[in-house]
Backbone as CSV, one residue per row, in Angstrom:
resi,resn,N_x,N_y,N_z,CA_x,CA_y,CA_z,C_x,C_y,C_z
1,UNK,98.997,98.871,76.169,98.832,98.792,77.609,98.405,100.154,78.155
2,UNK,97.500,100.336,79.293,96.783,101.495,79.460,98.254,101.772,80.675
3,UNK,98.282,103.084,80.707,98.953,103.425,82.120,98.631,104.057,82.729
4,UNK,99.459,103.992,83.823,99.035,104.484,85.524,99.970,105.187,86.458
5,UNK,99.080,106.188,87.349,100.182,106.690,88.241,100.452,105.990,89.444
6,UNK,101.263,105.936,89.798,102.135,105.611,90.876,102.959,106.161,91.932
7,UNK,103.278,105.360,92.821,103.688,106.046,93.860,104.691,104.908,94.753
8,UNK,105.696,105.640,94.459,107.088,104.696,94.688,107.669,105.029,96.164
9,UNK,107.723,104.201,97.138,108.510,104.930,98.472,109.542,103.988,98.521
10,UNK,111.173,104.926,98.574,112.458,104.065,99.211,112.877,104.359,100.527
11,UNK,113.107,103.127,100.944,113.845,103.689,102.597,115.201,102.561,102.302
12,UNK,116.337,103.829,102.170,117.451,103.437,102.086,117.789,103.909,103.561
13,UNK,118.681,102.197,103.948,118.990,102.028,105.527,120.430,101.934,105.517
14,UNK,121.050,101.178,104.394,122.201,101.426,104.381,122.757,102.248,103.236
15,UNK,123.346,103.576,103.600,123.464,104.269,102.822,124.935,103.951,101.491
16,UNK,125.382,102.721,101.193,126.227,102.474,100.876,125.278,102.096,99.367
17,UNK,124.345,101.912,99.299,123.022,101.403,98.434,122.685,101.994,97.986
18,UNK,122.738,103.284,97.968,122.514,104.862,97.431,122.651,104.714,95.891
19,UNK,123.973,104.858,95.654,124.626,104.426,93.983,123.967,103.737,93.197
20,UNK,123.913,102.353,93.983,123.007,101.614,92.567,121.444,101.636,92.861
21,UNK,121.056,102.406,93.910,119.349,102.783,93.740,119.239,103.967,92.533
22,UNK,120.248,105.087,92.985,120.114,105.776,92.176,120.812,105.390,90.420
23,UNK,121.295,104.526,90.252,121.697,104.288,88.748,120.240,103.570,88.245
24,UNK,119.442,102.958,88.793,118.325,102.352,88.751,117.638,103.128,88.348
25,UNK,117.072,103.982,88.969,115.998,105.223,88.676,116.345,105.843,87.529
26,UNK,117.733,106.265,87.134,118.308,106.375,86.381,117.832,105.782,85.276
27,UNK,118.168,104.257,84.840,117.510,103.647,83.800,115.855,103.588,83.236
28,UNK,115.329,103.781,84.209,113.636,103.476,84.500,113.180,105.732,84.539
29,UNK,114.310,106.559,84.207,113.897,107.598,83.981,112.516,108.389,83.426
30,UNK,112.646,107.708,82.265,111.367,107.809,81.757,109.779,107.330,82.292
31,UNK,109.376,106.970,83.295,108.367,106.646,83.704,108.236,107.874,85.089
32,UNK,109.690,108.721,85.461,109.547,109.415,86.648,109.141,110.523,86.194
33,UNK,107.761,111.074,86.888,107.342,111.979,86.805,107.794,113.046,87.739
34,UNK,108.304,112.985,89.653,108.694,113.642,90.005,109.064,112.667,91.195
35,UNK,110.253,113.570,91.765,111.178,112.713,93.215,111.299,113.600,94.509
36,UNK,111.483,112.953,95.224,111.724,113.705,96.165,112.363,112.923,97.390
37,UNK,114.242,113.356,97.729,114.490,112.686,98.812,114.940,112.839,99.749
38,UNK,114.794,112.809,101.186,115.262,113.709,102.195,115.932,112.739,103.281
39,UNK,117.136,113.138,103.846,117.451,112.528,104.459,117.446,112.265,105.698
40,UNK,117.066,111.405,106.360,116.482,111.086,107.574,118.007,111.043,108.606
41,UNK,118.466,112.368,108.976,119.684,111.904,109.678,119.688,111.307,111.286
42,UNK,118.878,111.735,111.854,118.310,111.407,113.303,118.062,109.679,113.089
43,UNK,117.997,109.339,112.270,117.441,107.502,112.220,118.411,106.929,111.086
44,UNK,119.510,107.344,110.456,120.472,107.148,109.623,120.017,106.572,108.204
45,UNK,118.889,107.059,107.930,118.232,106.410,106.769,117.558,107.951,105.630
46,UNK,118.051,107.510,104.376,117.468,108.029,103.624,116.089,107.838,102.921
47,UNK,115.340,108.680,102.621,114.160,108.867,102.403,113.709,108.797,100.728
48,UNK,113.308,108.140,99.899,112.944,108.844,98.628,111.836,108.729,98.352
49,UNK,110.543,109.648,97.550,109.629,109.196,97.037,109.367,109.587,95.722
50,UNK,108.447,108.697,95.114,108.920,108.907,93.638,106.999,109.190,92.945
51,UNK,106.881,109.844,91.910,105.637,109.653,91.313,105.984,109.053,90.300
52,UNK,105.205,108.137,89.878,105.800,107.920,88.766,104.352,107.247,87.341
53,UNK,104.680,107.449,86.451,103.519,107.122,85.292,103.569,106.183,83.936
54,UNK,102.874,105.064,84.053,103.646,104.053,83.397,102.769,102.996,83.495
55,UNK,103.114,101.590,82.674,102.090,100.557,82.349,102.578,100.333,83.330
56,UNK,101.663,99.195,84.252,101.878,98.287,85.435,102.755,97.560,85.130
57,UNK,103.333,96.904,84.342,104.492,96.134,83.908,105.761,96.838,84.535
58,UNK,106.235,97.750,83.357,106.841,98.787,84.051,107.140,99.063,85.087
59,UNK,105.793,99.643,86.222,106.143,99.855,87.156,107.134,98.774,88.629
60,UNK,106.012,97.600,87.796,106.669,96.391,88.319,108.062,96.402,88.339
61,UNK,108.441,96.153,87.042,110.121,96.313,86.769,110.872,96.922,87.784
62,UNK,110.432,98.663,87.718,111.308,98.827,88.558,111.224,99.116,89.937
63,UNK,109.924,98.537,90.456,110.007,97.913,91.585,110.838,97.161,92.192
64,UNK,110.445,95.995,91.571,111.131,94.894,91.571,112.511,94.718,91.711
65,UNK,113.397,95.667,90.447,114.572,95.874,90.486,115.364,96.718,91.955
66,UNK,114.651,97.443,92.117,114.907,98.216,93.868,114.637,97.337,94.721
67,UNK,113.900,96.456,94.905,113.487,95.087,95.990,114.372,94.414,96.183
68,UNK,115.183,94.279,94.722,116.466,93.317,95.092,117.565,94.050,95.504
69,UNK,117.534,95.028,95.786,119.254,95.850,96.598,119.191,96.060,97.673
70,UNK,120.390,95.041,98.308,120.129,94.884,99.871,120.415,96.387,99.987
71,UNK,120.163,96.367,101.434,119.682,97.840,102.189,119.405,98.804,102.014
72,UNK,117.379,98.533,101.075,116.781,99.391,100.372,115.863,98.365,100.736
73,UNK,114.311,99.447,101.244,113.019,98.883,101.446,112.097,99.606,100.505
74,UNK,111.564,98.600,99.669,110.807,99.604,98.709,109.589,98.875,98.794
75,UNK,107.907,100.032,98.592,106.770,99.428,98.678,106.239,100.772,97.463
76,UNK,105.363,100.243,96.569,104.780,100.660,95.796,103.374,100.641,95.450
77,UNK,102.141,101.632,94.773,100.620,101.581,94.721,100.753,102.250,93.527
78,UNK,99.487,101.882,92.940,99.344,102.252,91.421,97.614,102.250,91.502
79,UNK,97.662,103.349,90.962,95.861,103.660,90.532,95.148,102.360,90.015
80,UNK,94.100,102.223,89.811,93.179,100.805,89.173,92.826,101.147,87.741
81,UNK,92.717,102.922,87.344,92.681,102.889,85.945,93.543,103.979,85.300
82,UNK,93.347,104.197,84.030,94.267,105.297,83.623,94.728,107.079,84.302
């Protein structure tokens, strides 16, 4: 499978969601190339963004896996070639 970079954005709203976003990323380590997360205290929401490099499968995964934890908005883009 050819891979690709990416570009992961979380908007954690409820910060109680924190833990298992971050045990997530955690597992899916290896595809993170670099993070970055700041916390949005004026709007009570945390911020993360992620680069990340990896087959589209992959990236899917752990998309996907962050999509399903309530109060966490995640949207993701991935290059068209290697």
């Amino acid at each position: 499978m050819d891979k690709r970079i990416g570009i992961i954005g979380i908007v954690i709203e409820d910060l109680s969601c924190a833990e298992r976003v971050n045990a997530i990323l955690h597992e899916h380590a290896e595809l993170i190339v670099g993070r970055m997360g700041i916390p949005y205290r004026e709007r009570g929401v945390s911020v993360i963004t992620l680069i990340v490099d990896g087959s589209n499968d992959e990236i899917s995964a752990l998309t996907g896996k962050l999509g399903r934890v309530s109060g966490a908005t995640v949207k993701s883009m991935v290059t068209k070639s290697k």
